[in-house]
MIPAKOL-431059 format. One record per residue: y negated, z, x negated of N, C-alpha, C in turn; residue number from 1; residue in one letter. Coordinates in nm, 4 decimals, decimal comma, m for minus. Layout:
BEGIN
npy; npz; npx; capy; capz; capx; cpy; cpz; cpx; n; res
Y; Z; X; Y; Z; X; Y; Z; X; NUM; A
...
***
This chain:
BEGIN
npy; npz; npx; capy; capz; capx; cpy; cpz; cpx; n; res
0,1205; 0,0000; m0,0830; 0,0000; 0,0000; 0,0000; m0,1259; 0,0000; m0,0868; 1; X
m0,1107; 0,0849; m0,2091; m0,2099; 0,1021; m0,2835; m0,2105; 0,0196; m0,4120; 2; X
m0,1947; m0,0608; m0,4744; m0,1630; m0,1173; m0,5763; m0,2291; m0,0898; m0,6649; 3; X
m0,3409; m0,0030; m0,6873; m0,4489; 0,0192; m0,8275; m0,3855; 0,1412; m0,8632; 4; X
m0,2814; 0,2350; m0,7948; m0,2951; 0,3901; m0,8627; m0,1583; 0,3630; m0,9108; 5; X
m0,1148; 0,4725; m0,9434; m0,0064; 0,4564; m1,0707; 0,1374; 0,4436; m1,0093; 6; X
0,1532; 0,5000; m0,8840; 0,2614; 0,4737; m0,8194; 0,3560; 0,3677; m0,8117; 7; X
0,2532; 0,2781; m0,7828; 0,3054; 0,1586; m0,7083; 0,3348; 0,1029; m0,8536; 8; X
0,3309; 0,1384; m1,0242; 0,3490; 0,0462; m1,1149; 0,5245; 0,1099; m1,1391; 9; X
0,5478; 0,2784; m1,0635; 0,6809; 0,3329; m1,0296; 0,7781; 0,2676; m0,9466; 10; X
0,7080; 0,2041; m0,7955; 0,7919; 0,1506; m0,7702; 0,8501; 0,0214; m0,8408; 11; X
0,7581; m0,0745; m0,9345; 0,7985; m0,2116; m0,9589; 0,9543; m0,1835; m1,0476; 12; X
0,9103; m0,0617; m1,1380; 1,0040; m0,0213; m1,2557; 1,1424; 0,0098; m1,1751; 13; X
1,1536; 0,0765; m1,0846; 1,2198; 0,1076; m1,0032; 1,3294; m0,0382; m0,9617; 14; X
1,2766; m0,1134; m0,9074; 1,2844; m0,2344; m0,8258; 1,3358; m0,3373; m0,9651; 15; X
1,2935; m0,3020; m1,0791; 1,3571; m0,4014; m1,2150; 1,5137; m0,3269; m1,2238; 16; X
1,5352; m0,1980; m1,2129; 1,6580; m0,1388; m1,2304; 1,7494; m0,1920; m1,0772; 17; X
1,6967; m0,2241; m0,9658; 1,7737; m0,2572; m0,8298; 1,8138; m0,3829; m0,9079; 18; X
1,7139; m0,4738; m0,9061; 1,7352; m0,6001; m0,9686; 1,8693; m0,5994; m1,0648; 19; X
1,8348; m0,5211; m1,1373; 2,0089; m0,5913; m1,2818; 2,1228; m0,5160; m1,2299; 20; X
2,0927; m0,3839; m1,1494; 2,2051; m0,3211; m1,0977; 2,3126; m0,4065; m1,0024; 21; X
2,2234; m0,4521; m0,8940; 2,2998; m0,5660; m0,7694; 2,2432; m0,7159; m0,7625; 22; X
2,2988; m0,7733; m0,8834; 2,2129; m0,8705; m0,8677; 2,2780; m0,9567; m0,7607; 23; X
2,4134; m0,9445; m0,6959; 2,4531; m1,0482; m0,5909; 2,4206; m0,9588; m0,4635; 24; X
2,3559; m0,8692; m0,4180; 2,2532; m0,8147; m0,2998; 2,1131; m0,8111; m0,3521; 25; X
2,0702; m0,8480; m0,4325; 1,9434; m0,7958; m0,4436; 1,8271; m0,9012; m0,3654; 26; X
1,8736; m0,9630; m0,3034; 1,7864; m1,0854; m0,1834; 1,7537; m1,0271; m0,1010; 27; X
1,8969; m0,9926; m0,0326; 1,9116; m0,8687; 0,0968; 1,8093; m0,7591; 0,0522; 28; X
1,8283; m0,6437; m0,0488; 1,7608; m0,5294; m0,0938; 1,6486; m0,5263; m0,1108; 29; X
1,5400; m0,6600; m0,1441; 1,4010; m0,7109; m0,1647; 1,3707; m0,6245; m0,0168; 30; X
1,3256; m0,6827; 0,0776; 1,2445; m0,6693; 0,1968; 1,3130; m0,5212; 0,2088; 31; X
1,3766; m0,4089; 0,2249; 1,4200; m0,3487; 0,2870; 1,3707; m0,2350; 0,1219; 32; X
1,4014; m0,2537; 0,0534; 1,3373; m0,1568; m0,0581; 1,2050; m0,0966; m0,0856; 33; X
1,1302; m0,2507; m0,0472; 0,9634; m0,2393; m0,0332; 0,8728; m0,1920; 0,0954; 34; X
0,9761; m0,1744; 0,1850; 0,9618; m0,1150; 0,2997; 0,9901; 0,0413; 0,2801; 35; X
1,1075; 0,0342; 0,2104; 1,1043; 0,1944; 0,1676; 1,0058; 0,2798; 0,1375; 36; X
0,9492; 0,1738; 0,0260; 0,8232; 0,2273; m0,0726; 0,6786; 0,2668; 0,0040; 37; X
0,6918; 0,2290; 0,1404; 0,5667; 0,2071; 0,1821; 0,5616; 0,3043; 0,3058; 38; X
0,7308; 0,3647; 0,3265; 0,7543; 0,4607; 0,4291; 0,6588; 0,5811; 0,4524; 39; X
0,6161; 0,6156; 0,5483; 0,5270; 0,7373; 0,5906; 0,6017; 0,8774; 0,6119; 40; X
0,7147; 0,8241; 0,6644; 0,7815; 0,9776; 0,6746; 0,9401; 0,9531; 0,6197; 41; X
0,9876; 1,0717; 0,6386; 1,1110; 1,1058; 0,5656; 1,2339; 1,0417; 0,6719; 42; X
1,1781; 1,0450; 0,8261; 1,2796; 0,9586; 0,8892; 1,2709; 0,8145; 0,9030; 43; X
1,1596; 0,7499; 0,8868; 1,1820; 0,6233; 0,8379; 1,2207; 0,5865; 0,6943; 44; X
1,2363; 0,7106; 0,5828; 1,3106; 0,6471; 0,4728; 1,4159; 0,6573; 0,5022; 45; X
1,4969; 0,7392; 0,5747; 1,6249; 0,7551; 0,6008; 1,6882; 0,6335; 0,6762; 46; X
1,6123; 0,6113; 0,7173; 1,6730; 0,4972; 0,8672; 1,6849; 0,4062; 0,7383; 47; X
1,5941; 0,3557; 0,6624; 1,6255; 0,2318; 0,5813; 1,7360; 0,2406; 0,4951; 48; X
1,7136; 0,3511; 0,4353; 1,7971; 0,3815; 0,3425; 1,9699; 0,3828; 0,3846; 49; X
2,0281; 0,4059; 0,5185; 2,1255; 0,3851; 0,5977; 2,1174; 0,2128; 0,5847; 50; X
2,0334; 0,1695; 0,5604; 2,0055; m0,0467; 0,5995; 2,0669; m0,0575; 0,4708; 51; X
2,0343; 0,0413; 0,3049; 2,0855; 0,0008; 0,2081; 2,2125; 0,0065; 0,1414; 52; X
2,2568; 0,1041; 0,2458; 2,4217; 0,1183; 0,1780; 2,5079; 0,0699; 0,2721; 53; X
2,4448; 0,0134; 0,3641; 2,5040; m0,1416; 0,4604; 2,4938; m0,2349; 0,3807; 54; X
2,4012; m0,2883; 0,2968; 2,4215; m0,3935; 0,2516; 2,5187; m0,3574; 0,0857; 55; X
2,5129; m0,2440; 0,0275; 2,5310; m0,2580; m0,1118; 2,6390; m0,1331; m0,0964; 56; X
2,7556; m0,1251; m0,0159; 2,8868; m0,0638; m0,0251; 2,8901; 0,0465; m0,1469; 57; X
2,9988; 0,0953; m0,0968; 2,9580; 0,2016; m0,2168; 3,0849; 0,1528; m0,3049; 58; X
3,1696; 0,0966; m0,2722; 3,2754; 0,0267; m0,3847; 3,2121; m0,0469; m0,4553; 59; X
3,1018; m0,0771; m0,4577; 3,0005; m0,1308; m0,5907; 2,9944; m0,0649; m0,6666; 60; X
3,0151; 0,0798; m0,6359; 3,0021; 0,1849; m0,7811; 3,1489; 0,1917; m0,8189; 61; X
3,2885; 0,1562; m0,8002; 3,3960; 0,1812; m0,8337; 3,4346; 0,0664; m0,8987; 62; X
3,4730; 0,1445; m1,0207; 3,5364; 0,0326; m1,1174; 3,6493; 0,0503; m1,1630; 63; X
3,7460; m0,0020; m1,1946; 3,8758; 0,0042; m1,2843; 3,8802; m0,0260; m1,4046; 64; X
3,9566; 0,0784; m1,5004; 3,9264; 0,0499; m1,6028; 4,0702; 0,0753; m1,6686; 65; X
4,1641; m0,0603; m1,7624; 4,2979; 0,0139; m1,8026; 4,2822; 0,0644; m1,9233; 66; X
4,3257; 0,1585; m1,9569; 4,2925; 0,1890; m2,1000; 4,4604; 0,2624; m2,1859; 67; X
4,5329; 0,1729; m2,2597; 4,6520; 0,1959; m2,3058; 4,7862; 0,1910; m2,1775; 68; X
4,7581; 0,0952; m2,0617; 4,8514; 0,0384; m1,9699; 4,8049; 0,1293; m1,8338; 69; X
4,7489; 0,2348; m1,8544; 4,7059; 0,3084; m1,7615; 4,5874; 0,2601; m1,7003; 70; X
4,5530; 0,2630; m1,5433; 4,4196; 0,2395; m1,5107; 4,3766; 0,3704; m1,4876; 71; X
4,2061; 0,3747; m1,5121; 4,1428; 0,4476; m1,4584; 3,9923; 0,4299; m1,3634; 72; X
4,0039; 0,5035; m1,2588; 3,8929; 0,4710; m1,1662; 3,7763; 0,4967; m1,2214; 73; X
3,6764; 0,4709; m1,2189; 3,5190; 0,5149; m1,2807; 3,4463; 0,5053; m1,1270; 74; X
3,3419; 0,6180; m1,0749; 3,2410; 0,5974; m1,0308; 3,1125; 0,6209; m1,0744; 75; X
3,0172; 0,5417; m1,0421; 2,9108; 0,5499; m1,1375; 2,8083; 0,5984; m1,0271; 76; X
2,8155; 0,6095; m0,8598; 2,6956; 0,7025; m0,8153; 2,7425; 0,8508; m0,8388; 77; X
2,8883; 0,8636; m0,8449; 2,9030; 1,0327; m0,8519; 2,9202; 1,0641; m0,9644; 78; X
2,9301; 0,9652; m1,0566; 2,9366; 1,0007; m1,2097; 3,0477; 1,0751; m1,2182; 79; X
3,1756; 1,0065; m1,2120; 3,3164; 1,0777; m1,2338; 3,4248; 0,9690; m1,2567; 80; X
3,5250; 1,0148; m1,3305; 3,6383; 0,9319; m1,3608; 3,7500; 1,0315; m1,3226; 81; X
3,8432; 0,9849; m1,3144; 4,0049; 1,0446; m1,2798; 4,0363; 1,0986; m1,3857; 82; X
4,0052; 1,0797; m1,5400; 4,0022; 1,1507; m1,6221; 3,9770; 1,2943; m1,6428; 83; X
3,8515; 1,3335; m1,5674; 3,8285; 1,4357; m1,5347; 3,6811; 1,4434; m1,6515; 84; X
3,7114; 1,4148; m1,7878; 3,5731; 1,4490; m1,8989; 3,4372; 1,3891; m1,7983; 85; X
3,4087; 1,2661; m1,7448; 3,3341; 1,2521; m1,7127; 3,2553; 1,3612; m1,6725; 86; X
3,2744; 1,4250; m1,4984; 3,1944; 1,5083; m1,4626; 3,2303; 1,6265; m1,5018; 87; X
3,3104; 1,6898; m1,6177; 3,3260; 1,8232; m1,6739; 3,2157; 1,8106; m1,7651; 88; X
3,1754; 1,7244; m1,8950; 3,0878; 1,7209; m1,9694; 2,9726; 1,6813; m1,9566; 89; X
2,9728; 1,5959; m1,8184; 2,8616; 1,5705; m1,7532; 2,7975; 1,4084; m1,8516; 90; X
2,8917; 1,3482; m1,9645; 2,8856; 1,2540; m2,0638; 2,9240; 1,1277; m1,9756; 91; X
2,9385; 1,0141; m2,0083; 3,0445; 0,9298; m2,0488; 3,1553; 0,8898; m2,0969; 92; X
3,2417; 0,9239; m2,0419; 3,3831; 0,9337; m2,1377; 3,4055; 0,7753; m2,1668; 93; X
3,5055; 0,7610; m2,2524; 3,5369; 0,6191; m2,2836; 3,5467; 0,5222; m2,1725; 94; X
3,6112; 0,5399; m2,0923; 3,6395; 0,4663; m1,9055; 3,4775; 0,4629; m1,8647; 95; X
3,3991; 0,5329; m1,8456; 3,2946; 0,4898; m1,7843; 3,1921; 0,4299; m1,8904; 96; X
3,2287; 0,4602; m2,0170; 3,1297; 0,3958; m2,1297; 3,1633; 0,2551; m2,1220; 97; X
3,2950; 0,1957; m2,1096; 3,3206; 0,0993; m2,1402; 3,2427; 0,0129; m2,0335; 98; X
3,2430; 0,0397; m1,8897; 3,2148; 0,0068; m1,7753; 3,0164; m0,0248; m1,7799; 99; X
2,9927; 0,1099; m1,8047; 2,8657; 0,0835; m1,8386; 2,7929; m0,0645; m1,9471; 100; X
2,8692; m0,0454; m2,0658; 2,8381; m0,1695; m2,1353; 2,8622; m0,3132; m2,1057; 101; X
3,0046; m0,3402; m2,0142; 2,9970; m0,4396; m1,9295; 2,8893; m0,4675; m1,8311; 102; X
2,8496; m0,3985; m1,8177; 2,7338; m0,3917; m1,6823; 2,5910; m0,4246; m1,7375; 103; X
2,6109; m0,3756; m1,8548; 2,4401; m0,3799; m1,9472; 2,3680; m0,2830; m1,9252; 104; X
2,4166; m0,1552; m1,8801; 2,3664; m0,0467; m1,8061; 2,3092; 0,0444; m1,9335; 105; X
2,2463; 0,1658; m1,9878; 2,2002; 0,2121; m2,0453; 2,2392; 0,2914; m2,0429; 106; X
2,3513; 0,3905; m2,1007; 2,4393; 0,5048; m2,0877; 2,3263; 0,6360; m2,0771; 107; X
2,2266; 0,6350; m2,1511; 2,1413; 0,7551; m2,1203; 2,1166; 0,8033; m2,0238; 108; X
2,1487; 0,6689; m1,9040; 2,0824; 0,6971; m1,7456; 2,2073; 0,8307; m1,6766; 109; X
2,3298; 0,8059; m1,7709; 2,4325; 0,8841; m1,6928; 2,4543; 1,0081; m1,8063; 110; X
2,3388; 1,0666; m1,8600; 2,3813; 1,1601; m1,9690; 2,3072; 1,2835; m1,9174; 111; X
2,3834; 1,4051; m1,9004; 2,2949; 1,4686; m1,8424; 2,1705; 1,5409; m1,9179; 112; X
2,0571; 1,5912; m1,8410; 1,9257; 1,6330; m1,9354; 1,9432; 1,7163; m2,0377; 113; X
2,0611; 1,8023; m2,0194; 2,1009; 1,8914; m2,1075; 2,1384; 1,8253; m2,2285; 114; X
2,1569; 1,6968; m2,2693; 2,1818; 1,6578; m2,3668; 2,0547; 1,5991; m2,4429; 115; X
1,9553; 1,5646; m2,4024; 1,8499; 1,5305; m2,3948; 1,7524; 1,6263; m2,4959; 116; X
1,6835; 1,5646; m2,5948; 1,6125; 1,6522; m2,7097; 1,5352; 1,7191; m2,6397; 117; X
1,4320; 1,6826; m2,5677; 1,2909; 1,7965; m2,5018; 1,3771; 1,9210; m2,4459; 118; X
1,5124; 1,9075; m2,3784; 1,5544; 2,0038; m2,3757; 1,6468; 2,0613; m2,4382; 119; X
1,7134; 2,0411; m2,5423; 1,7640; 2,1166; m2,6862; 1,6336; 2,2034; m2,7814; 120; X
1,5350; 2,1462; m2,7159; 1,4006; 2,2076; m2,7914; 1,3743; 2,3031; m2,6826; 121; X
1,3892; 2,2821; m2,6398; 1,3251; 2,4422; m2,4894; 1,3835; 2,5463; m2,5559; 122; X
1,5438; 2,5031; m2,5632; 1,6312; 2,6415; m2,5593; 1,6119; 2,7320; m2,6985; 123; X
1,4936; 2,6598; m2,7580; 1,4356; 2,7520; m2,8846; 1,3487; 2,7858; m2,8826; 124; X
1,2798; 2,7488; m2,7425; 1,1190; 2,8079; m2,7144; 1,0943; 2,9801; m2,7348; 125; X
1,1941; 3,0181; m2,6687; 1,2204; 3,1709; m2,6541; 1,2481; 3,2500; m2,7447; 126; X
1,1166; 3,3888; m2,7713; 1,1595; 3,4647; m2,8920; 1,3022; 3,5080; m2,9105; 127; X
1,3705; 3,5219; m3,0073; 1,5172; 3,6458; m3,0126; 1,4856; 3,7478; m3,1170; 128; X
1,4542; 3,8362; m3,0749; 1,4316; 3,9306; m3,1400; 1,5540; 3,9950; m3,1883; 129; X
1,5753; 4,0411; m3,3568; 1,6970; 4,1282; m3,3820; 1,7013; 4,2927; m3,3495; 130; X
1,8397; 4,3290; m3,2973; 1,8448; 4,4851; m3,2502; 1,8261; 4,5788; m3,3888; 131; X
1,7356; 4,6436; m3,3026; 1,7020; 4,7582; m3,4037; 1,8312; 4,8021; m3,4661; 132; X
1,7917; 4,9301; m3,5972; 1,8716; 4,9979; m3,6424; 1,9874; 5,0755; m3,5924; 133; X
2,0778; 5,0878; m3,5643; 2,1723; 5,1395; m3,4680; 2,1201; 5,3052; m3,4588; 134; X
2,0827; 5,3818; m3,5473; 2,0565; 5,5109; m3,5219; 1,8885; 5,5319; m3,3921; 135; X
1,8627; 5,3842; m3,3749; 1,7513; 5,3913; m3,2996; 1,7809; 5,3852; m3,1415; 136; X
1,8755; 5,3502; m3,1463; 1,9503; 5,2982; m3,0160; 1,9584; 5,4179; m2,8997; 137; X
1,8854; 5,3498; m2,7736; 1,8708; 5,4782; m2,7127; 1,9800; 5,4671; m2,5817; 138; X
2,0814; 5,5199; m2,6291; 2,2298; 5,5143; m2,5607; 2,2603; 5,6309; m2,4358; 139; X
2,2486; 5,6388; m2,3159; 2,2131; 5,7264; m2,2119; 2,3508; 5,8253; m2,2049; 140; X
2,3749; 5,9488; m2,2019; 2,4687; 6,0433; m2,2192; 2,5640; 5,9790; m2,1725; 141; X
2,5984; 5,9676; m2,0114; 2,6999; 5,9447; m1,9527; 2,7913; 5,8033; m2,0619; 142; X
2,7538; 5,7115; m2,1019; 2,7637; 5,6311; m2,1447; 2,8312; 5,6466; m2,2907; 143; X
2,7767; 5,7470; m2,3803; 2,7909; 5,7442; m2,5218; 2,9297; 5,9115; m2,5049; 144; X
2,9526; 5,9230; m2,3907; 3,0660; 6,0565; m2,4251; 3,1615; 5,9710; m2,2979; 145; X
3,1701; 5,8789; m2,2790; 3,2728; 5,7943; m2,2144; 3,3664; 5,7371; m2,2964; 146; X
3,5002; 5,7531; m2,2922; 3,6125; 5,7160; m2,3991; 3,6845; 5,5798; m2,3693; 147; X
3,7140; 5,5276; m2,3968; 3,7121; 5,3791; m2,3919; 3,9011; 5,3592; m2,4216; 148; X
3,9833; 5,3198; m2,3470; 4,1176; 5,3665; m2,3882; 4,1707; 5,2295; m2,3917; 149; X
4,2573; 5,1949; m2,4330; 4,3160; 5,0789; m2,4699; 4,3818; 5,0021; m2,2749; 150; X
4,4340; 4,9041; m2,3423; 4,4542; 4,8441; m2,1589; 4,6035; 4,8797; m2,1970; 151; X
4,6443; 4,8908; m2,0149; 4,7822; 4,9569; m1,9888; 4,8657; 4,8601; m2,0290; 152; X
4,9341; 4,8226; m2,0959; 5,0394; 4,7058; m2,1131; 5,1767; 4,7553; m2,1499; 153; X
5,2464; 4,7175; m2,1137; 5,4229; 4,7606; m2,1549; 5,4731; 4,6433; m2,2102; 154; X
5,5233; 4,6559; m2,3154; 5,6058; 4,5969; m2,3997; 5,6988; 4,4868; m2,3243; 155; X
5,7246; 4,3865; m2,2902; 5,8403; 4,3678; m2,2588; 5,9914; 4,3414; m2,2896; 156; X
6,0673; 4,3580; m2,1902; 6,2182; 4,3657; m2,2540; 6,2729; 4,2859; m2,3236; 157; X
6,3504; 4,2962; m2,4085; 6,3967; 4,1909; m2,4689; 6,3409; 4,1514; m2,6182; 158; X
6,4401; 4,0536; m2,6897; 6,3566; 4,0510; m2,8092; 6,2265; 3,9551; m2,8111; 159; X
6,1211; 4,0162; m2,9575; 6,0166; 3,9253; m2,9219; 6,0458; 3,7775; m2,9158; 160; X
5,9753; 3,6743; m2,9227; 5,9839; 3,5202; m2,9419; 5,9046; 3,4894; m3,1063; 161; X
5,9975; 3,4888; m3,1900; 5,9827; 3,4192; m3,2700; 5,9277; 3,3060; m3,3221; 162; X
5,9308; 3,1909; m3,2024; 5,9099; 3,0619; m3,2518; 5,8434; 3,0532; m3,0933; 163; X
5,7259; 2,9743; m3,0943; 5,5971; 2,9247; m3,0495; 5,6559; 2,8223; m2,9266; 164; X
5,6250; 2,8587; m2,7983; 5,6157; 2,7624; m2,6567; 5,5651; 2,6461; m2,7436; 165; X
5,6353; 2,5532; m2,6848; 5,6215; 2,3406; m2,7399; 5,5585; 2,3404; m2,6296; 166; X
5,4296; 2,2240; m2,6540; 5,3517; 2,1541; m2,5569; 5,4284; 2,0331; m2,4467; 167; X
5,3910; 1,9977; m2,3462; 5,4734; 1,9067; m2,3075; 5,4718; 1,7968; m2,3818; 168; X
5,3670; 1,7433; m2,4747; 5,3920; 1,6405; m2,5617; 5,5129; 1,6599; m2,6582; 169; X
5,4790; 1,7485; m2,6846; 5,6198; 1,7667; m2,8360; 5,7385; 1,7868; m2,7227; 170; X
5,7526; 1,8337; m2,6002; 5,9036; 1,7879; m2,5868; 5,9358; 1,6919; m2,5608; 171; X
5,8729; 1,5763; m2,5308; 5,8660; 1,4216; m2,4760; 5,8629; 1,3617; m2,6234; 172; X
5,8405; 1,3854; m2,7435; 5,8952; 1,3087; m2,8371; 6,0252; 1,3247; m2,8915; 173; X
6,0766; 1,2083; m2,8664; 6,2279; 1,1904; m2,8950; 6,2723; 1,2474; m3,0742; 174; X
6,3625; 1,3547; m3,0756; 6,4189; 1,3837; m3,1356; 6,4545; 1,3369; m3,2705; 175; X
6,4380; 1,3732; m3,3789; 6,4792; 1,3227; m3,5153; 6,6204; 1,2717; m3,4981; 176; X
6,6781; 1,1959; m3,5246; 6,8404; 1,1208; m3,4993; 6,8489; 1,1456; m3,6845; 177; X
6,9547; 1,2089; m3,7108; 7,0062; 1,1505; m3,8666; 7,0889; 1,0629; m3,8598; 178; X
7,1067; 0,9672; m3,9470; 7,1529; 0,8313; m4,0020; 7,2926; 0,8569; m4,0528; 179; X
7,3747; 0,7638; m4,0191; 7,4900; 0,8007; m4,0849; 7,4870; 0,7459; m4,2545; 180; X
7,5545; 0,7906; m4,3533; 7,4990; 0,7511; m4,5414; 7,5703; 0,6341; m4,5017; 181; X
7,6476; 0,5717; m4,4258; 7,7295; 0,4358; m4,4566; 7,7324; 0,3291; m4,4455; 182; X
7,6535; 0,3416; m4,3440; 7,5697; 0,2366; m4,2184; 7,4788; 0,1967; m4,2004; 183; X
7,4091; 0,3202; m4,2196; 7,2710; 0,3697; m4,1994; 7,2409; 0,3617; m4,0697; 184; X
7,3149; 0,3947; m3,9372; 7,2823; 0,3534; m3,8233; 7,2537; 0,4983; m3,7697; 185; X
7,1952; 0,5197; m3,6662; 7,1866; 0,6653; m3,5909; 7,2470; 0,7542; m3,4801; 186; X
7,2680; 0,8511; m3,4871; 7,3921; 0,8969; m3,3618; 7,5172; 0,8992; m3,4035; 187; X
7,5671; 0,9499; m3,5396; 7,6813; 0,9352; m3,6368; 7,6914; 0,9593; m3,7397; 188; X
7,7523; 1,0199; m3,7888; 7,7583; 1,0391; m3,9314; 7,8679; 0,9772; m4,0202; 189; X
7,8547; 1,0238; m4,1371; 7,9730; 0,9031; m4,1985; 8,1490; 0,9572; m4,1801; 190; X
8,1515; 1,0603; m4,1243; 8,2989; 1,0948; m4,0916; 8,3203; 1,0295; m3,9832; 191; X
8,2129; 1,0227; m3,8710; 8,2681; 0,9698; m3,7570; 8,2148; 0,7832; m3,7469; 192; X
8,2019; 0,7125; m3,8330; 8,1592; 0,5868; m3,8821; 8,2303; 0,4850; m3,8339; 193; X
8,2561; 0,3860; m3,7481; 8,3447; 0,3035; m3,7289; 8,3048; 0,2113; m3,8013; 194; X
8,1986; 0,1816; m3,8316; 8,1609; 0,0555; m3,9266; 8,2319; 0,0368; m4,0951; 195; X
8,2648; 0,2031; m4,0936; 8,2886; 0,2089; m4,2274; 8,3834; 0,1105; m4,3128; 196; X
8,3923; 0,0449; m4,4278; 8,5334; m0,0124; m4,4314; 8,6519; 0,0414; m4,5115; 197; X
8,7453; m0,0161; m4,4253; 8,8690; 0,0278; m4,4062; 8,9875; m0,0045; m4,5718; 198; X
9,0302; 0,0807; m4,6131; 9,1212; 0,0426; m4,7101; 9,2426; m0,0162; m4,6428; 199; X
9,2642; m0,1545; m4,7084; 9,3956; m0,2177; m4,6764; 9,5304; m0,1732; m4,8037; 200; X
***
């Protein structure tokens, strides 16, 4: 509406990211975006905004991705993969990185602020002061003649375990086989050898 104040140079920037995001809706998304921009109230952005995920599905954000014979799903409005790292680290894991660079997308857009320098610099804004001398310490009675006793635990029966719970990976790798000396084949040894040869 206003084109001289600074806004409206927000929406264009805005409207360059619609552009490379959907570029096979972005005809449709023109008239109905700029209408957005120009909305007066919060229920006419809504009403449109219902017009935009009619035209631009949300399986536009779902991608497949195989990675070592396996597929994995990527979404990129909820920022999550089936992997799970995605929205635990709040990063890009490999599946949605890969996805992103096909796309031409700018991985920063999906990194959360916490990773972000202005705020790695905040979290040093704040004095830390070191604790005084311990004899300064003003420790309230009830507190400093309270005895602190170990946790109840009983031993259990039986002998201890010696040797360390295997991960499910290490039991899923197949077993060392020794070679028979004669053959050299596996699952045999040289007493039980049929290959061996035979004295006539």
């Amino acid at each position: 509406m206003y084109p001289d104040i600074p806004h409206f140079a927000c929406i264009w920037h805005l409207w360059n990211n619609v552009y490379k995001k959907f570029k096979k809706s972005h005809a449709k998304l023109s008239e109905i975006y700029f209408s957005m921009a120009k909305a007066y109230t919060q229920a006419e952005f809504d009403s449109l905004m219902e017009k935009v995920e009619k035209v631009v599905p949300s399986t536009e954000y779902l991608h497949t991705v195989n990675d070592g014979g396996r597929n994995y799903t990527v979404c990129l409005l909820e920022r999550k993969c089936v992997c799970g790292t995605f929205q635990v680290d709040e990063l890009p894991c490999p599946h949605a990185w890969a996805v992103l660079k096909s796309k031409f997308i700018m991985p920063e857009e999906y990194c959360s602020n916490y990773y972000k320098p202005n705020i790695v610099v905040m979290t040093y804004g704040v004095s830390v002061y070191p604790l005084s001398d311990r004899n300064d310490w003003n420790i309230p009675a009830h507190i400093a003649e309270e005895v602190v006793l170990p946790p109840k635990w009983k031993r259990p029966p039986g002998k201890p375990k010696k040797k360390r719970d295997k991960s499910l990976s290490e039991l899923l790798q197949p077993k060392n086989q020794h070679s028979c000396s004669i053959c050299g084949q596996g699952g045999h040894n040289k007493r039980t050898c049929r290959n061996a040869p035979r004295n006539k």
